[in-house]
VOFI-975110 format. One line per 8 residues: their letters; for each residue x, y, z of N, C-alpha, C. Coordinates in steps of 0.2 Angstrom, whole numbers. Layout:
# residues N
a) X,Y,Z,X,Y,Z,X,Y,Z; ... $
# end
This chain:
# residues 451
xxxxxxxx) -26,-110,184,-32,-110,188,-30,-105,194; -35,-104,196,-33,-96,201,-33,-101,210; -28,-97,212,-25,-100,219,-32,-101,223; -33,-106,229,-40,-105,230,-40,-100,237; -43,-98,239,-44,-93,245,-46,-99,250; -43,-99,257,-46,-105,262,-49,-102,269; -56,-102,269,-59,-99,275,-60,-102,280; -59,-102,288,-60,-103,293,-66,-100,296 $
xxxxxxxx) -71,-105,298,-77,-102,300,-82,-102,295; -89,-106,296,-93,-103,292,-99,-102,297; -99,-96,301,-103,-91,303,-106,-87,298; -110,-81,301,-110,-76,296,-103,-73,293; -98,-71,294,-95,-69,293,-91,-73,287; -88,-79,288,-86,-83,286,-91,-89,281; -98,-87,281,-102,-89,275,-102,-85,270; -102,-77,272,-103,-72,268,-97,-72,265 $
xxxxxxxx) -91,-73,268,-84,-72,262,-83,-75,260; -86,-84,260,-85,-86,255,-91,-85,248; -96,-84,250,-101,-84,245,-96,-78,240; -95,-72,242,-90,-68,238,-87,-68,236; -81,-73,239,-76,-73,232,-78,-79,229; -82,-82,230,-85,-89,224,-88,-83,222; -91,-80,220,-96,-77,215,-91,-72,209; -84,-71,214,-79,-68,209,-76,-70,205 $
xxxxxxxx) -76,-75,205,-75,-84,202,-68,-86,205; -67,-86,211,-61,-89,214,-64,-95,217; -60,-101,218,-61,-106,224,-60,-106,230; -65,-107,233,-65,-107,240,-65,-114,243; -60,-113,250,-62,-122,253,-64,-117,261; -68,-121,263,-70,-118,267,-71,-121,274; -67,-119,279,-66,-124,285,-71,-122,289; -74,-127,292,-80,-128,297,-79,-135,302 $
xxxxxxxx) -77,-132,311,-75,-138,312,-82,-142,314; -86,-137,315,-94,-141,317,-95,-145,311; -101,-151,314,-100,-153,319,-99,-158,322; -93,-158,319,-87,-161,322,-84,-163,327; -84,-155,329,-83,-151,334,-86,-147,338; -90,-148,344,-94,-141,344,-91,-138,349; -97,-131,348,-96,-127,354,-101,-125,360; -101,-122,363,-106,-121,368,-111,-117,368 $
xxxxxxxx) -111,-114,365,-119,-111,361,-121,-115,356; -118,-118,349,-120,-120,343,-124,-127,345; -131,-127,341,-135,-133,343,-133,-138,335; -131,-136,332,-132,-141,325,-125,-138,319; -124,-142,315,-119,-142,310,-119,-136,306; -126,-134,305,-128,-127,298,-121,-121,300; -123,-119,295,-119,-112,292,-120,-106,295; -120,-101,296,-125,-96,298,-129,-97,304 $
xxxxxxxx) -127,-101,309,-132,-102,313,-133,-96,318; -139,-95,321,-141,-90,325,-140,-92,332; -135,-91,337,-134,-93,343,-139,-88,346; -138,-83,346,-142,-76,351,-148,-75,349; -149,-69,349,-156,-65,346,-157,-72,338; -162,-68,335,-165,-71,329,-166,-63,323; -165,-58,326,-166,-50,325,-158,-50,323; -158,-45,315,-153,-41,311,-154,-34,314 $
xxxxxxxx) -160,-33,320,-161,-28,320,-165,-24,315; -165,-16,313,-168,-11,311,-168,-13,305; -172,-13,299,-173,-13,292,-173,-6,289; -174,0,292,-176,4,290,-167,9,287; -168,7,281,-161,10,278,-161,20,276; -168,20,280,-167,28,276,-165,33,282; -164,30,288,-164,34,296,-161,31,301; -158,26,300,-155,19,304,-149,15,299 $
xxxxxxxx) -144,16,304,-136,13,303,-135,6,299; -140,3,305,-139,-1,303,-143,-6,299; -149,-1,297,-153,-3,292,-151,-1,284; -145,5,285,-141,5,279,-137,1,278; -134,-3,282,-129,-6,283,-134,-15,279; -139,-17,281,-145,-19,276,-141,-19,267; -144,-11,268,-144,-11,261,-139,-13,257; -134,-9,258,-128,-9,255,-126,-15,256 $
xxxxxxxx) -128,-21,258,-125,-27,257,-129,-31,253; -136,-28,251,-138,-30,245,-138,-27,241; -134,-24,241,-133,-20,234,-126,-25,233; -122,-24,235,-117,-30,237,-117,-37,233; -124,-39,234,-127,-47,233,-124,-51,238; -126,-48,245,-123,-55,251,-130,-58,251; -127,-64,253,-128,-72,254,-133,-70,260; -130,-66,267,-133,-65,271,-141,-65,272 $
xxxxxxxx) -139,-56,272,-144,-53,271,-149,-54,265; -148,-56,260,-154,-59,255,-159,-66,256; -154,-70,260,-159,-76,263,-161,-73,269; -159,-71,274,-163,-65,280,-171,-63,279; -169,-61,272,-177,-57,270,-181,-62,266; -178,-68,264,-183,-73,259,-186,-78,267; -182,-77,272,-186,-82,280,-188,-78,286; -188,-70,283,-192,-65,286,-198,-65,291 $
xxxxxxxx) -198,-64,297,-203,-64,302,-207,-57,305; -214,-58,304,-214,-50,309,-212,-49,314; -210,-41,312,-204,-40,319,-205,-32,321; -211,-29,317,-211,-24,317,-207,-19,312; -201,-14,313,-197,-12,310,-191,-17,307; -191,-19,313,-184,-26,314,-184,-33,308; -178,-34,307,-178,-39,301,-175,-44,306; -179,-48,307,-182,-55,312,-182,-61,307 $
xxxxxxxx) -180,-67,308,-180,-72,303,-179,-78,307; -184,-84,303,-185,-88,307,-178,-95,306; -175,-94,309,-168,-95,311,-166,-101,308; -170,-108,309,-168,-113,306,-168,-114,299; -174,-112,296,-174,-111,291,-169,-106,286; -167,-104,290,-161,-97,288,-156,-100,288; -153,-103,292,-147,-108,292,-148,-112,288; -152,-115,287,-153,-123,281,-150,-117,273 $
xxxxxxxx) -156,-113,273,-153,-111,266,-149,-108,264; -144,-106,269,-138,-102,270,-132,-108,266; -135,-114,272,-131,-121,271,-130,-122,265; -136,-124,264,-137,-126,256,-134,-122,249; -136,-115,249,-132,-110,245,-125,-109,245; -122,-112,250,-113,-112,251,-111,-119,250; -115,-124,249,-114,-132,247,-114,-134,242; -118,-130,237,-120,-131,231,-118,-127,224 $
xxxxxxxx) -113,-124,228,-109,-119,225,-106,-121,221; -102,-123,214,-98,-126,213,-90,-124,214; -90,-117,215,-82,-117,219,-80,-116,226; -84,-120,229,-85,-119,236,-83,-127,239; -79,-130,241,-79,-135,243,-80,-135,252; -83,-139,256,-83,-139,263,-79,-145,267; -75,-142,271,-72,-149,275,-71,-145,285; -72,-153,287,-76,-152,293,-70,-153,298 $
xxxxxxxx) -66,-149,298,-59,-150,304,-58,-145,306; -52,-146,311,-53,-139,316,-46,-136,315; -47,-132,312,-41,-127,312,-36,-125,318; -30,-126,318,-28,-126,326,-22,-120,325; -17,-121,318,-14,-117,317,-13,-110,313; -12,-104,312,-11,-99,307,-6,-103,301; -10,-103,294,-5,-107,289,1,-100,288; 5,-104,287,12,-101,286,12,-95,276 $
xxxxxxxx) 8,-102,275,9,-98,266,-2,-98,265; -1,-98,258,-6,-96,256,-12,-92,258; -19,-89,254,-22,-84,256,-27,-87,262; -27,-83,267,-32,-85,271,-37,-81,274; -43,-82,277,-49,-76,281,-50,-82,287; -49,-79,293,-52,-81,300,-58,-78,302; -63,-80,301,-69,-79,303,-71,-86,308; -67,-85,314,-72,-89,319,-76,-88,323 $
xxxxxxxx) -76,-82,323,-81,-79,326,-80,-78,335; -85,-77,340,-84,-76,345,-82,-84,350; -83,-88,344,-80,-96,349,-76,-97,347; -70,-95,347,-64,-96,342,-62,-103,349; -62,-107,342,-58,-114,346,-52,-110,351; -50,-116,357,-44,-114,360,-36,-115,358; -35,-120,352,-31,-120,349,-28,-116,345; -34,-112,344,-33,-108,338,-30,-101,341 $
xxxxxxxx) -36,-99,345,-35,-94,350,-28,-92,352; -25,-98,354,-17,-99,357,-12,-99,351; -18,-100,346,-9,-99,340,-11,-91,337; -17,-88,337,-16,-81,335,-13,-75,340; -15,-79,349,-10,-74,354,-3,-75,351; 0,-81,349,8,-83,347,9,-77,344; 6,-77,336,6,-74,330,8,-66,330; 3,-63,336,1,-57,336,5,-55,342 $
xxxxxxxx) 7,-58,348,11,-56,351,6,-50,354; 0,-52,357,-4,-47,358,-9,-51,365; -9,-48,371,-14,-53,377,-22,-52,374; -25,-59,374,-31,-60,370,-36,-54,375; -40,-52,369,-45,-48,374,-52,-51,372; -55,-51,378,-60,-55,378,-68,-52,381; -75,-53,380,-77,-52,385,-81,-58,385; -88,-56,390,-94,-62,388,-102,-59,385 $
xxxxxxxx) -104,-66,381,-108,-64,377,-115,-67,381; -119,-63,384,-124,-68,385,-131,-69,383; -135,-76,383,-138,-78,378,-147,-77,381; -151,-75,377,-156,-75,380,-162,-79,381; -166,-80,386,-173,-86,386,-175,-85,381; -178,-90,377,-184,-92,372,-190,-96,379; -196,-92,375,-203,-96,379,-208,-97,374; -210,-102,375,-215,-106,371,-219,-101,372 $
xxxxxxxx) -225,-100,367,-229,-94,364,-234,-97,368; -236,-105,367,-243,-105,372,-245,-106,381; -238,-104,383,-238,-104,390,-237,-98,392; -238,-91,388,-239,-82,389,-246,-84,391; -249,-79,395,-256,-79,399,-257,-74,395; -261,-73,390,-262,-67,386,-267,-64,387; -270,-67,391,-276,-62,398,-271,-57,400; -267,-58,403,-261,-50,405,-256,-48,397 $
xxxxxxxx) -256,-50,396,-249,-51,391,-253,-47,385; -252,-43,380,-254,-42,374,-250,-40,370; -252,-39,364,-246,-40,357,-246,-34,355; -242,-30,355,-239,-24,350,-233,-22,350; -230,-19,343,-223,-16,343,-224,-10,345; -216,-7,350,-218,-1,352,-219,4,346; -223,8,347,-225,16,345,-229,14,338; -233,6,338,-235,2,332,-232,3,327 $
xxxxxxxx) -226,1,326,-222,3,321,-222,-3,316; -222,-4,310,-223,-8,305,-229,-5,302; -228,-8,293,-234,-9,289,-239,-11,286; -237,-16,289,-243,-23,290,-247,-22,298; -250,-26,301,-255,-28,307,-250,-35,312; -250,-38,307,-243,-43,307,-236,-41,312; -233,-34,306,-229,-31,313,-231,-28,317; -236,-23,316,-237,-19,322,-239,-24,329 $
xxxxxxxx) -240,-30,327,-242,-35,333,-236,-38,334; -230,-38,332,-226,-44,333,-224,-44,340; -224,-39,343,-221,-43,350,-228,-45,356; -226,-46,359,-228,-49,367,-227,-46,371; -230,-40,376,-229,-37,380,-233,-38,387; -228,-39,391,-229,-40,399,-228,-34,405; -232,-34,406,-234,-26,412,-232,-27,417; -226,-22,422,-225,-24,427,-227,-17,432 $
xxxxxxxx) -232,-16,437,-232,-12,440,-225,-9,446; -224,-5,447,-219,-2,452,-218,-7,457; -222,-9,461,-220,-16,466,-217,-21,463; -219,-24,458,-217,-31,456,-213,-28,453; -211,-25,450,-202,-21,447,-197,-23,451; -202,-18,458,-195,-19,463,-195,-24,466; -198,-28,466,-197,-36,469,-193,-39,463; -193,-38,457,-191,-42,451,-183,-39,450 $
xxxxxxxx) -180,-36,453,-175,-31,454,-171,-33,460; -175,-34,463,-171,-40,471,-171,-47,469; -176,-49,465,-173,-56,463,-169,-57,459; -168,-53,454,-161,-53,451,-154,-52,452; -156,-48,457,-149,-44,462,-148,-52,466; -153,-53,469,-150,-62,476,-151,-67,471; -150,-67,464,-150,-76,460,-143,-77,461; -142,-85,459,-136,-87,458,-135,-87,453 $
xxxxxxxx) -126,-84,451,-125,-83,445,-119,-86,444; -119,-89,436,-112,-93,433,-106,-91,435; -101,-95,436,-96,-91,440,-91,-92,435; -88,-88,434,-84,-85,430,-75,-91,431; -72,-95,425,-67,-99,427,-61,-95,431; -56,-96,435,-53,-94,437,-47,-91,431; -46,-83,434,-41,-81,430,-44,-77,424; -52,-78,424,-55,-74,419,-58,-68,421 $
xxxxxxxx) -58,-62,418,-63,-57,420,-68,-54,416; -73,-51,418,-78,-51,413,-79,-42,411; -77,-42,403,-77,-37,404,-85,-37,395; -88,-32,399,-95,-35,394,-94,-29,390; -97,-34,383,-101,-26,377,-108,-22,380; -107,-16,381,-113,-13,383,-119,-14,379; -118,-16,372,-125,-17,368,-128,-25,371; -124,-29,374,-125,-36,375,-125,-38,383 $
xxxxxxxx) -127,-31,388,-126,-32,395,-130,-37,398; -129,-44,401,-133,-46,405,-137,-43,409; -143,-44,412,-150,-41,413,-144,-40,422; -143,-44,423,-141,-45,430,-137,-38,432; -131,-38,428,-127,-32,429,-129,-24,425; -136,-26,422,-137,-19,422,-142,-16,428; -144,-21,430,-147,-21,437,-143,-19,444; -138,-23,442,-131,-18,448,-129,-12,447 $
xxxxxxxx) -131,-11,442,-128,-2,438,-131,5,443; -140,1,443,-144,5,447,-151,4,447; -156,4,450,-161,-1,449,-166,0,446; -165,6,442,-169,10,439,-163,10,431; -161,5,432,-156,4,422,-162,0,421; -163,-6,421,-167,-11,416,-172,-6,414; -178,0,417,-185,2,417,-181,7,411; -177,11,409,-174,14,407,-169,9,399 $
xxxxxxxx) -171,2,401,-164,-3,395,-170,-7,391; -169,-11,392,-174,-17,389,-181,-16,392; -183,-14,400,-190,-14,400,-190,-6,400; -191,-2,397,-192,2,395,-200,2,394; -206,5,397,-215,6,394,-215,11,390; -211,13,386,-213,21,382,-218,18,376; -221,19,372,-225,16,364,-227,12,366; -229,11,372,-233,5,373,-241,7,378 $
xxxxxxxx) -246,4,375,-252,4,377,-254,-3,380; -252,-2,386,-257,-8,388,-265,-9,384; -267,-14,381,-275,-16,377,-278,-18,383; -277,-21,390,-281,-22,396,-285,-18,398; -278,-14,399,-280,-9,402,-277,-1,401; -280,0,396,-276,6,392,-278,11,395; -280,14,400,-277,20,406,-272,19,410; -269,12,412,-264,12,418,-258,13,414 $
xxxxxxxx) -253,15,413,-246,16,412,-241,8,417; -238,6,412,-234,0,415,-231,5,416; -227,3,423,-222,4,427,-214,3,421; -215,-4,420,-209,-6,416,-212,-12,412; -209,-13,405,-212,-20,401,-208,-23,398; -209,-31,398,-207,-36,396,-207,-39,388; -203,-36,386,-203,-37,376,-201,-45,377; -208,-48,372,-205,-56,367,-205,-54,361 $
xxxxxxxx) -200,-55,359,-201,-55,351,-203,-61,348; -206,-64,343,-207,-69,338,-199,-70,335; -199,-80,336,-193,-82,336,-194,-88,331; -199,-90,328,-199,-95,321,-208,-91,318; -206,-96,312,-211,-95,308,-219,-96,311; -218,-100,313,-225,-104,317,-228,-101,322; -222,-97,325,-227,-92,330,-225,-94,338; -223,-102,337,-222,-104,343,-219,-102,349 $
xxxxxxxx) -213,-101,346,-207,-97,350,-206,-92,350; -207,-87,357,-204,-79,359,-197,-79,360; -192,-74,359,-187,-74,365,-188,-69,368; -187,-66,374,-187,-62,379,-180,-57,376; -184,-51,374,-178,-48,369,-173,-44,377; -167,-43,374,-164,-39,379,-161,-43,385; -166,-47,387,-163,-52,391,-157,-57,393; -154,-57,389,-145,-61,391,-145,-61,397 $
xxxxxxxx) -143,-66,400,-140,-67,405,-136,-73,409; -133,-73,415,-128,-78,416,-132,-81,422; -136,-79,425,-139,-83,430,-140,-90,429; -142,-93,433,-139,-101,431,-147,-103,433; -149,-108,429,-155,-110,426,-162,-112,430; -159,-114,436,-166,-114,443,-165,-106,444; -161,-102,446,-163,-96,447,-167,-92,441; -164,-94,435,-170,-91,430,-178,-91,428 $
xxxxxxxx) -179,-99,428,-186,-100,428,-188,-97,436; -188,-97,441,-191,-94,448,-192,-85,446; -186,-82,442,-187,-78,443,-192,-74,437; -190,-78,430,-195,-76,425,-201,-76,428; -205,-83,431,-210,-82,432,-213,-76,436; -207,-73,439,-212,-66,442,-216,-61,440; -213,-62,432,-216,-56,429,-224,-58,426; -228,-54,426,-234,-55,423,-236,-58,418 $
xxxxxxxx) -240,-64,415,-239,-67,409,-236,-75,411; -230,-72,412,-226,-79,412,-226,-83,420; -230,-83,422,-232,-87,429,-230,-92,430; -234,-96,422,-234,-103,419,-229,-104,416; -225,-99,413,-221,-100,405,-216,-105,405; -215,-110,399,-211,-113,399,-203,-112,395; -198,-115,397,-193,-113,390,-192,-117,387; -191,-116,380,-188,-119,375,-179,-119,376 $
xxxxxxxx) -178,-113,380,-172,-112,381,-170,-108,384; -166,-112,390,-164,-105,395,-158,-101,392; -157,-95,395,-151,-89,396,-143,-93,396; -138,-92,394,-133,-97,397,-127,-87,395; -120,-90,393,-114,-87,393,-110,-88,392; -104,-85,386,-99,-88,386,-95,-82,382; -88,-85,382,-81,-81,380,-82,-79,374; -82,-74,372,-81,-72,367,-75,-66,364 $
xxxxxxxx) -69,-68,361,-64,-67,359,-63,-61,354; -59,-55,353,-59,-52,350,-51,-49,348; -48,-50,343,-44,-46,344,-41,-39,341; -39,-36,344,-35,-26,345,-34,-27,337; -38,-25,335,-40,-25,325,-34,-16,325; -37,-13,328,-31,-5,327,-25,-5,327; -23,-11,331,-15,-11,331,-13,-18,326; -19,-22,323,-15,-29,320,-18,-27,313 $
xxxxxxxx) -21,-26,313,-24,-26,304,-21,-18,302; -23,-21,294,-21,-13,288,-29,-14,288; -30,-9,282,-34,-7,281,-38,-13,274; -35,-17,273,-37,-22,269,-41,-27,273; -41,-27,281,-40,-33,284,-36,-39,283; -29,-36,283,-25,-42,282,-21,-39,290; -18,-45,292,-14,-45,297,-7,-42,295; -5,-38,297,-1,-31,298,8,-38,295 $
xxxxxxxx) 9,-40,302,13,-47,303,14,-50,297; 8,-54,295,10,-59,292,1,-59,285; 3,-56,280,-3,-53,276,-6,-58,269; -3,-63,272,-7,-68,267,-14,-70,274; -16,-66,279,-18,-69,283,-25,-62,283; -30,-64,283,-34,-59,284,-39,-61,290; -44,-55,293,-48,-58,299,-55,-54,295; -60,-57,299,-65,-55,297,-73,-56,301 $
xxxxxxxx) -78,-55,301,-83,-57,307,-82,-51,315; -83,-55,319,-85,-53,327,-76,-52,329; -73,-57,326,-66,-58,330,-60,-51,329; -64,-48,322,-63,-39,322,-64,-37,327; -70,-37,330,-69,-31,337,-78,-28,333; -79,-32,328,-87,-28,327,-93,-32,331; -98,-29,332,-103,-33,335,-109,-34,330; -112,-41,332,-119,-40,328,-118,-44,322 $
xxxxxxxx) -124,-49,319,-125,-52,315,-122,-48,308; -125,-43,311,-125,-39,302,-119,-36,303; -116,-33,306,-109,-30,307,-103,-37,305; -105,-42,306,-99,-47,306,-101,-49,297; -107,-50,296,-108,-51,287,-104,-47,284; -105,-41,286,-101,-35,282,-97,-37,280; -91,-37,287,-85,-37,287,-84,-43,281; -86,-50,283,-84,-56,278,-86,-54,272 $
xxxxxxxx) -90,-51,270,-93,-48,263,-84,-45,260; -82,-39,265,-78,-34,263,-71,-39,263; -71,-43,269,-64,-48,267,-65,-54,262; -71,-55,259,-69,-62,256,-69,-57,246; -72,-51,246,-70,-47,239,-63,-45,239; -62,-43,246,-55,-41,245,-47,-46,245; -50,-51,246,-48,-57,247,-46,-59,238; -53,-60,237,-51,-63,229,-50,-57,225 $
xxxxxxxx) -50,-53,225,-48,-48,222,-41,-47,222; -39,-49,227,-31,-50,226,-28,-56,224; -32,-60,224,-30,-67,220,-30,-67,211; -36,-60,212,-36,-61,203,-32,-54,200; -27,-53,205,-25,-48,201,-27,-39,200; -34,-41,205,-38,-34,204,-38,-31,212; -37,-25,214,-37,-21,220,-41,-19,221; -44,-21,227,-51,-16,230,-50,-11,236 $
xxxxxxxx) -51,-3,236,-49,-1,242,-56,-4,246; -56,0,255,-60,-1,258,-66,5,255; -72,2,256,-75,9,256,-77,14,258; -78,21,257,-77,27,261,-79,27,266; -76,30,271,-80,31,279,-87,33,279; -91,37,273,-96,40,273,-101,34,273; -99,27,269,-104,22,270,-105,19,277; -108,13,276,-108,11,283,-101,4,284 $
xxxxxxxx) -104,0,277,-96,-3,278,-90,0,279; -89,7,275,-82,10,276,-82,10,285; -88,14,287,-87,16,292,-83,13,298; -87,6,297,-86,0,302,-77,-2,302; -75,-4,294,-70,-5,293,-65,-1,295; -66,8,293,-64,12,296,-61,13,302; -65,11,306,-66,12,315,-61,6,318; -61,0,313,-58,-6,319,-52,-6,315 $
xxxxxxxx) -50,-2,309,-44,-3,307,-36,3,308; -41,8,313,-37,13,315,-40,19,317; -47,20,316,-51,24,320,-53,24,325; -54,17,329,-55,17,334,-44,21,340; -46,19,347,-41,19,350,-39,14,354; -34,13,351,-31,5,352,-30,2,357; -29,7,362,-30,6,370,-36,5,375; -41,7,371,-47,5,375,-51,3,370 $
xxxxxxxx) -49,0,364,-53,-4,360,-58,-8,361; -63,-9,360,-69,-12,364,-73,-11,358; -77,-19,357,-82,-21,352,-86,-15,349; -88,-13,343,-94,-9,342,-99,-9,337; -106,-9,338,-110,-8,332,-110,-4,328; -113,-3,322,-111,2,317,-117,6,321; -116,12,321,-120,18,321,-116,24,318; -121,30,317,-118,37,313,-111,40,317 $
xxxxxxxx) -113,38,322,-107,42,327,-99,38,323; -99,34,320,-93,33,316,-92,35,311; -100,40,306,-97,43,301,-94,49,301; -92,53,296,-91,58,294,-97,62,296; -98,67,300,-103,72,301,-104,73,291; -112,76,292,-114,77,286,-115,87,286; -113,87,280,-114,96,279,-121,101,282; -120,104,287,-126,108,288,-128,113,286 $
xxxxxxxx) -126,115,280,-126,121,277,-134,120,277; -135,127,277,-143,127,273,-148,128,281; -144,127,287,-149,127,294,-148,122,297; -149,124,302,-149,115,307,-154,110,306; -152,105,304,-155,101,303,-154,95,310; -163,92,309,-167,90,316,-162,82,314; -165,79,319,-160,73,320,-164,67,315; -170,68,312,-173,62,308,-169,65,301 $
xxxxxxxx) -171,73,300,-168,74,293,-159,73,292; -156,72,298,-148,72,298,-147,65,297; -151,60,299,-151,52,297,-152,50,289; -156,54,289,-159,55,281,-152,57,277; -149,61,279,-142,65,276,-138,60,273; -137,57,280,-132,52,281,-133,44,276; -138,43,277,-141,38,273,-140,41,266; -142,44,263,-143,47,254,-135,48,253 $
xxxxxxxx) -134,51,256,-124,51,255,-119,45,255; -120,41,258,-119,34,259,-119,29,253; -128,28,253,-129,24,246,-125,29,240; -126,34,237,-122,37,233,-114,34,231; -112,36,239,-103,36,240,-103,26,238; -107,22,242,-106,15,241,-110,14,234; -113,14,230,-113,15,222,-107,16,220; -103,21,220,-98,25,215,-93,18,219 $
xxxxxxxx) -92,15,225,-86,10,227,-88,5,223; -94,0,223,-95,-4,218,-93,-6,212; -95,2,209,-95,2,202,-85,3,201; -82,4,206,-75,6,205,-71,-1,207; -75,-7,209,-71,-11,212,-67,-16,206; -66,-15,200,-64,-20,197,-58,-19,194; -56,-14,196,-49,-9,193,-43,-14,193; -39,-13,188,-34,-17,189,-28,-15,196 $
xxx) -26,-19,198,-19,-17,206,-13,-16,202; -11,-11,204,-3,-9,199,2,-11,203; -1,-13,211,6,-16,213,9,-22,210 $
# end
């Protein structure tokens, strides 16, 4: 019987590899300290649980990275992204999903597996023998954390991830507040409605800009420094950037029509996206933040709409760990060191739901692909998983290493022979070359390893 593969972590990251190589027909035991064990984000025991946003982002795989990035995992057969689109919410362009239910059937498709065994401990050491994938994701117990600084002989790089408000749908004043996505994007009426949109006039900008600037904010433990992903900025410190970052980030009014009053131009708008099925929960997209919880509700309420608003859930913060993937990993995702040991998820250095699925997808086929004898390279830079893979495994620079989502700026520029080609048909390039190059990786993954 074939050696089993033992995963750490059932995140996305760590749900997805296991589902993989169980589907390779390898055994998988799969470690999950929740909840056991918690952490400070995670509300409950499920698999895949969504701590942040409830949004994989973009769907759109013909002109968007990481709506290829979508694809190419169902082309794949990930666990993820397939139950994603079976608990699908309007979200406009955006593949939105109503969360709890997304974790139960995550749960359950990884429990029910028969070469999938679950046991609920906490991993605290790197094993010395046998195959392994670390997918702890961004809350890597501190046990753990302190045996992979050991292992890697590497000072742990860290930043913080911040979380966003959720507000009860029926406490929006939707006398001010109206529903549409920007620039009405979706196929349905459904998406082109899914968000929630709050109007802020020039004055109350600027007053909501001072209140953000004088809140009291979480203090950071002694000896820590905050070094943030720019795709995951707190509202607060984009706000210290310059007072005119947020009208320009998150409230951005461009593709938006106020229905009130559809000759006045919002100064700046306040996005809710749909955050369950029922409708009941928005989250205040873009939002994250470390402000500490009476200064939050004081200050949400200034915006228009949410006067009244209640939360389901305030903004909170926390560590989120990553380690120098350029300098420790090959291109397998195996630790450089010590290579029965591979990493996989957030803890690469990639960001984003769908970014960290990948990765597990790419570690847990490569994973049992070497238990059974068979060799998988990565795939080409020209996809989007190569890309990713690509980037944290030697393409980025090692020294100023810092988390990244997938976008085209990781690919291979595409050929422009034939004229300059505009930026919608150079996405279009990108995307048709991609799918191709990741087809022809697929179909070549079963080759025997002559090592």
């Amino acid at each position: 019987m074939t050696e089993p593969l033992h995963i750490v972590g059932a995140g996305m990251a760590g749900s997805e590899a296991a589902w993989q190589a169980a589907s390779m027909g390898v055994p998988v035991v799969l470690h999950e300290m929740r909840p056991r064990v918690g952490t400070f984000a995670h509300r409950t025991g499920d698999f895949a649980e969504m701590v942040c946003s409830n949004s994989f982002r973009s769907d759109d795989h013909e002109r968007n990275a990481v709506g290829l990035l979508h694809w190419e995992m169902r082309a794949a057969g990930g666990l993820v992204i397939g139950t994603a689109h079976a608990h699908r919410l309007p979200a406009g362009g955006a593949l939105a999903v109503d969360r709890e239910p997304f974790a139960a059937a995550v749960t359950a498709a990884i429990r029910s597996h028969p070469l999938i065994s679950v046991t609920n401990e906490e991993v605290t050491e790197l094993p010395p023998d046998g195959h392994w994938i670390i997918a702890t994701g961004p809350l890597t117990s501190p046990a753990l954390a302190a045996a992979i600084r050991a292992a890697t002989g590497q000072d742990a790089l860290a930043f913080f991830d911040a979380i966003a408000p959720i507000v009860h749908a029926d406490t929006i004043d939707m006398s001010v507040a109206w529903r549409q996505s920007r620039y009405d994007k979706g196929e349905t009426e459904a998406e082109r409605t899914a968000y929630i949109n709050c109007p802020l006039d020039r004055d109350t900008y600027e007053a909501f800009v001072d209140a953000i600037l004088a809140a009291e904010k979480t203090a950071f433990h002694e000896g820590e420094t905050a070094g943030y992903f720019d795709g995951c900025l707190p509202i607060e410190v984009m706000a210290e950037r310059g007072r005119e970052t947020l009208r320009f980030g998150p409230m951005k009014p461009v593709g938006l029509t106020n229905a009130h009053r559809p000759g006045v131009k919002p100064h700046a708008v306040v996005q809710l996206r749909r955050d369950n099925a029922l409708g009941t929960l928005y989250n205040m997209v873009g939002f994250q933040t470390k402000m500490k919880y009476g200064a939050q509700t004081s200050v949400f309420r200034m915006i228009p709409g949410l006067e009244n608003a209640t939360f389901a859930r305030l903004g909170g913060i926390h560590r989120n760990t990553f380690i120098n993937s350029p300098t420790l990993l090959d291109s397998r995702l195996r630790l450089k060191s010590r290579p029965n040991i591979r990493f996989a998820g957030q803890i690469t250095g990639v960001e984003g739901y769908v970014e960290s699925a990948a990765m597990g997808l790419l570690a847990g086929r490569m994973a049992a692909a070497e238990l059974l004898g068979l060799r998988i390279e990565a795939p080409p830079p020209e996809t989007a998983t190569g890309a990713l893979v690509h980037h944290i495994t030697g393409g980025a620079e090692a020294r100023t290493f810092q988390p990244m989502n997938v976008n085209f700026g990781l690919f291979p520029p595409v050929d422009a022979r034939g004229g300059r080609r505009g930026r919608r048909d150079r996405y279009l390039a990108y995307t048709e070359r991609a799918k191709a190059a990741f087809a022809r990786w697929l179909a070549g993954c079963g080759r025997r390893d002559a090592a």
